[in-house]
C-alpha positions in Angstrom: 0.0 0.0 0.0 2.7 2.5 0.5 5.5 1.3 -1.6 7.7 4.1 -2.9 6.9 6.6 0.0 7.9 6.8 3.6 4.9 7.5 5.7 6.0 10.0 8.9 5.1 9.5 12.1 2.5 11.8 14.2 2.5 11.8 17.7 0.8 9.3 19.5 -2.3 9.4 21.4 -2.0 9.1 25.8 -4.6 7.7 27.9 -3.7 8.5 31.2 -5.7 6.7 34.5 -6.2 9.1 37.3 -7.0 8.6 41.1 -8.5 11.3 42.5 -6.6 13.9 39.8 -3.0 12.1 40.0 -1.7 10.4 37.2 -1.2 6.4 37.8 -0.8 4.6 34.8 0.0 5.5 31.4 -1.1 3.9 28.4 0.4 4.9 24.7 -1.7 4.2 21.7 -2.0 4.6 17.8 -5.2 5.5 15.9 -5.8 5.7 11.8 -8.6 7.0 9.8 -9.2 5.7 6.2 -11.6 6.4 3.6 -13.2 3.7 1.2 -10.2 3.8 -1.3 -7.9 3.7 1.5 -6.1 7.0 1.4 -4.5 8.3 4.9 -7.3 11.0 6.1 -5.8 11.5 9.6 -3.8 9.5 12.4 -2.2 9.9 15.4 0.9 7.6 15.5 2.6 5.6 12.5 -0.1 4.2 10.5 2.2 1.5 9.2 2.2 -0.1 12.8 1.2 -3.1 12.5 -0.3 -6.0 14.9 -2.3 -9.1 14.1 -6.3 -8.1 13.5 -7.3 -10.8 15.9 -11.9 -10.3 16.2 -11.8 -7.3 14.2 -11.2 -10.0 11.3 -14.5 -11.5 11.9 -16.9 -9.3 9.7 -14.1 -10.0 6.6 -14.3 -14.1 7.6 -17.6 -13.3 7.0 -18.1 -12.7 3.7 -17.0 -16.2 3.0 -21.0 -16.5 4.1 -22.1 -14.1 2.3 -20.2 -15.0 -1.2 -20.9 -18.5 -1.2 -24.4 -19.0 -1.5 -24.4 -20.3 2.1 -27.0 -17.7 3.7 -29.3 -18.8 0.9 -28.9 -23.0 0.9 -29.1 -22.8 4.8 -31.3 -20.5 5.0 -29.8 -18.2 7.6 -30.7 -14.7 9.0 -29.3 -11.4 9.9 -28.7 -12.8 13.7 -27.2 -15.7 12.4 -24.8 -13.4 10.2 -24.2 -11.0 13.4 -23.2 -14.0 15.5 -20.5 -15.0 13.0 -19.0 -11.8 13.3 -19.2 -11.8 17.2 -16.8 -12.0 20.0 -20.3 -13.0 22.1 -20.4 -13.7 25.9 -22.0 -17.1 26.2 -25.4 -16.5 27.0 -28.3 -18.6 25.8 -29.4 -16.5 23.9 -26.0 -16.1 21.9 -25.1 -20.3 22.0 -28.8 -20.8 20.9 -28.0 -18.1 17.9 -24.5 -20.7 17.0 -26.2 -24.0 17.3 -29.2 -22.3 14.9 -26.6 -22.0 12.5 -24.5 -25.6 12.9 -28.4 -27.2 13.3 -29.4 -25.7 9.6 -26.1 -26.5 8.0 -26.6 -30.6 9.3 -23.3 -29.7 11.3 -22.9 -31.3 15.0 -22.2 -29.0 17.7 -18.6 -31.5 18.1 -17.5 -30.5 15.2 -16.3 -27.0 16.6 -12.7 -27.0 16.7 -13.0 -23.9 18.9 -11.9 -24.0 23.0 -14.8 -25.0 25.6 -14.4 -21.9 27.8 -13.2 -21.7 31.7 -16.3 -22.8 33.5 -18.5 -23.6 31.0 -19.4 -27.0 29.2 -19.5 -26.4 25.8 -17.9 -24.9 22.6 -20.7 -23.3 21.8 -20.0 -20.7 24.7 -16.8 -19.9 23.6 -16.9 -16.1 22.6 -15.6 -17.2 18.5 -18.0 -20.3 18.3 -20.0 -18.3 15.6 -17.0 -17.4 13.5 -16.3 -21.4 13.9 -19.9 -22.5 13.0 -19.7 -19.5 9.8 -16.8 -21.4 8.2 -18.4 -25.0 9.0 -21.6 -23.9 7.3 -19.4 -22.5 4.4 -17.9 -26.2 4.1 -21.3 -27.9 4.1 -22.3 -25.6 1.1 -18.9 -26.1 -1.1 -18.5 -29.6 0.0 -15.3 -28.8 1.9 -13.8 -31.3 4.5 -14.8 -30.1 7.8 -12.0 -32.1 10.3 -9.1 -29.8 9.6 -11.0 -26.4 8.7 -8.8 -24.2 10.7 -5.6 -25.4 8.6 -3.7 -22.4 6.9 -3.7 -24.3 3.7 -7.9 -25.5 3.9 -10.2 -24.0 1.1 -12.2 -22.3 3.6 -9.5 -20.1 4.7 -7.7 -19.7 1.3 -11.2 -17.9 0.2 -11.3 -16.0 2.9 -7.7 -15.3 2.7 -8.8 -14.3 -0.8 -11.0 -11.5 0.1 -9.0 -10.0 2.0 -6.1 -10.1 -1.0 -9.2 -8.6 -3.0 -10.8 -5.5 -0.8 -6.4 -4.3 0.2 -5.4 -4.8 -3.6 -2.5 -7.4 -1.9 -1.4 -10.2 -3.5 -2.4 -13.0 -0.6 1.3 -14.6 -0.2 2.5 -11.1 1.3 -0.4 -11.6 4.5 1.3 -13.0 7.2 -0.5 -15.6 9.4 -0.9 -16.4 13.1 -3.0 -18.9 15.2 -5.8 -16.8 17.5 -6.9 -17.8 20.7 -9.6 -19.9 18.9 -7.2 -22.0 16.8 -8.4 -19.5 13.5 -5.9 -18.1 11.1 -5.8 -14.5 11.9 -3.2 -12.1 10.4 -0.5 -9.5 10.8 -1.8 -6.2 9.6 -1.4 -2.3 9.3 -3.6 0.0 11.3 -4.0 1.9 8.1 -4.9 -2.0 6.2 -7.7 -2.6 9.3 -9.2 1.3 9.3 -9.6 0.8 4.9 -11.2 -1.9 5.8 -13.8 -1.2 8.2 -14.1 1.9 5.4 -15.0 -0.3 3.2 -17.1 -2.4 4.9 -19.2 1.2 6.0 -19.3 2.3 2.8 -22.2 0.2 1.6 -21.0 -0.1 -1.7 -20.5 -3.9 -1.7 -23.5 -5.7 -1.7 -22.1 -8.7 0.1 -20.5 -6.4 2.9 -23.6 -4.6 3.0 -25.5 -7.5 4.4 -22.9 -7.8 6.9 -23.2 -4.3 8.1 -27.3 -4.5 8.3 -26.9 -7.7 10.5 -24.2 -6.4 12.9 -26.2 -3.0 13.0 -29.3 -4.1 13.5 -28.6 -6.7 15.7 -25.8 -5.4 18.1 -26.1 -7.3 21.0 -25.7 -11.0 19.2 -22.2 -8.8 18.4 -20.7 -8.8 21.7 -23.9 -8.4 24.7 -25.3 -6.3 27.2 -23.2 -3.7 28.4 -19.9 -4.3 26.3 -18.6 -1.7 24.0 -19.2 -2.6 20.2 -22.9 -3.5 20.9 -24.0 -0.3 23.2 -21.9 1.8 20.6 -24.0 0.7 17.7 -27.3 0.8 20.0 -27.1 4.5 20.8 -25.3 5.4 17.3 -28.8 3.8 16.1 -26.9 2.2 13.1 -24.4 4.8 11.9 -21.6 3.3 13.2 -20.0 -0.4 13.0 -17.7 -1.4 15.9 -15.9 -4.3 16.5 -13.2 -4.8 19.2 -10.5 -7.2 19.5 -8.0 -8.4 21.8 -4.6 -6.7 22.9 -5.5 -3.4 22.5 -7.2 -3.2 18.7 -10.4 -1.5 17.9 -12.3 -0.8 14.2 -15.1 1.2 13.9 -16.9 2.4 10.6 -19.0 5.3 9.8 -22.0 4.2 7.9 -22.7 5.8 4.8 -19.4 7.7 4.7 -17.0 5.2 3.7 -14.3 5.9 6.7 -12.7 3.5 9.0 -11.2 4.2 12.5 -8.1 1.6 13.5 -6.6 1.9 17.0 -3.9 -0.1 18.9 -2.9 0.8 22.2 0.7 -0.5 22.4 0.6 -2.2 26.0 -2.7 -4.4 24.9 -5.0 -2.3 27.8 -8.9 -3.0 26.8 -9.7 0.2 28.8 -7.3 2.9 27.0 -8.9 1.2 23.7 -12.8 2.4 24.4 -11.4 5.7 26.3 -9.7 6.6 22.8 -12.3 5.4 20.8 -15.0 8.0 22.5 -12.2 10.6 22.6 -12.0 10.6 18.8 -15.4 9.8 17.7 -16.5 12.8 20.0 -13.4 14.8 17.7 -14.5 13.6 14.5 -18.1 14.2 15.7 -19.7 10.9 14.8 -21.4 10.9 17.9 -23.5 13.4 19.5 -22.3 15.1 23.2 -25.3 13.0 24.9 -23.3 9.9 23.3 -20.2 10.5 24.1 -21.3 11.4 27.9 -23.3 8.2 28.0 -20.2 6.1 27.1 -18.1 8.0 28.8 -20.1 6.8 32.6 -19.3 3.3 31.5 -16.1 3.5 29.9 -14.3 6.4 31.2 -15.1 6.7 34.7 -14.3 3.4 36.2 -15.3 4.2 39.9 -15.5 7.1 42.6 -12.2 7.5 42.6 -10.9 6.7 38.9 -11.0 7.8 35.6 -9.5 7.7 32.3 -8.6 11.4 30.5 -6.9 11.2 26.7 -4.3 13.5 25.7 -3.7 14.3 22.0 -5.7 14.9 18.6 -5.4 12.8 15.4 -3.7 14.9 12.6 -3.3 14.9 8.9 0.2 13.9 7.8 
């Protein structure tokens, strides 16, 4: 994406927890915004950094479902599509949405190669057992063999390894690959790679993505649950914004309509500097509203009577 020209650094963004006024911790973070034909609108840090995407993959497994005829043979909804893309919490409501889909695809629940979470039972309560059961049902439909679908090599993950190649204009052998937590392929990326997409996927101008931003939108609480960030984000946004979090540190979020994508990585992996920059910047680029922002901000930014979380520095253009 940005052969033949350096990209220069901006500074970086600081979350900072306070007790009672005095500075604690320190967390330092990166942030990128990218339009729909991924040109560098504003950041705040090197947008070249680059981690591994980890959940905020999931909408882009995805469209493995949505390109494959699968929604259509199965017969499969817009809560079945959201709990594909979800990082969910296990409740019945959620493992009930994940069997739906294995149950309609003639899948058994033991063929999730996914873990079987602390404390619980089954796979089907592990937070990626709908990105599991998504790639399953994509087997069933193209008569893929299910035992070894999390391979690097397996069809299933060569077409979604595909997509991806297609929406960053990459040639696939340049993407480099790493187990997740789930056992999935998941893969080392660019902030500015991860904002383009989540651009894209806003921008509603693919029809296949587009059905995958209706079912997260509409249906935000099969995306992560009551009370977590993506799905009260997308609630009070009222559908014009996509958000999907993942783990050490990375948020995406979309602006609907707009085609422009919001990356951020906070460098030590801290969950709560993540959301506290993420309302710090949508409140800047004013895709939310103040009574938005303050809302969040009760949950997310002050974590008790005596703590709180207060950002320090402004995304730029380069």
């Amino acid at each position: 994406m940005t052969r033949g020209r350096k990209i220069q650094a901006t500074a970086e963004l600081e979350v900072r927890l306070l007790r009672e006024g005095i500075t604690e911790s320190v967390h330092h973070a990166q942030a990128v915004i990218c339009d729909d034909r991924g040109r560098l609108l504003l950041c705040a840090g090197n947008p070249e950094t680059a981690t591994f995407a980890r959940s905020v993959l999931k909408p882009f497994q995805a469209i493995a479902v949505t390109t494959s005829g699968t929604l259509e043979r199965f017969n499969l909804s817009d809560r079945d599509l959201a709990i594909i893309c979800s990082s969910h919490k296990g409740t019945i409501e959620q493992v009930r949405q994940v069997f739906n889909i294995l149950w309609r695809s003639d899948v058994e629940p033991t063929a999730l190669q996914c873990p079987i979470p602390d404390g619980k039972q089954s796979k089907l309560q592990y937070n990626c057992s709908g990105k599991h059961a998504g790639m399953l049902a994509v087997c069933q439909q193209l008569g893929f063999p299910i035992s070894n679908y999390l391979h690097y090599n397996h069809p299933v993950q060569q077409l979604i390894l595909g997509k991806l190649a297609e929406l960053l204009k990459n040639p696939a052998e340049e993407f480099i690959p790493a187990r997740d937590d789930c056992g999935a392929p998941t893969y080392f990326m660019q902030l500015r790679q991860l904002a383009w997409l989540y651009a894209q996927l806003a921008s509603g101008g693919n029809l296949d993505m587009e059905r995958i931003l209706r079912a997260m939108t509409h249906h935000p609480n099969m995306v992560a649950g009551e009370g977590e960030f993506d799905s009260e984000l997308m609630r009070l946004s009222e559908g014009e914004l996509v958000s999907k979090s993942g783990a050490e540190g990375v948020q995406c979020i979309g602006r609907v309509g707009e085609g422009m994508g919001l990356a951020i990585k906070v460098m030590d992996g801290a969950k709560r500097a993540k959301y506290a920059i993420a309302i710090h910047v949508l409140r800047q680029m004013g895709w939310i509203t103040p009574s938005i922002a303050e809302n969040l901000s009760e949950t997310y930014i002050t974590l008790g009577r005596y703590k709180r979380l207060e950002v320090a520095g402004d995304l730029s253009m380069l």
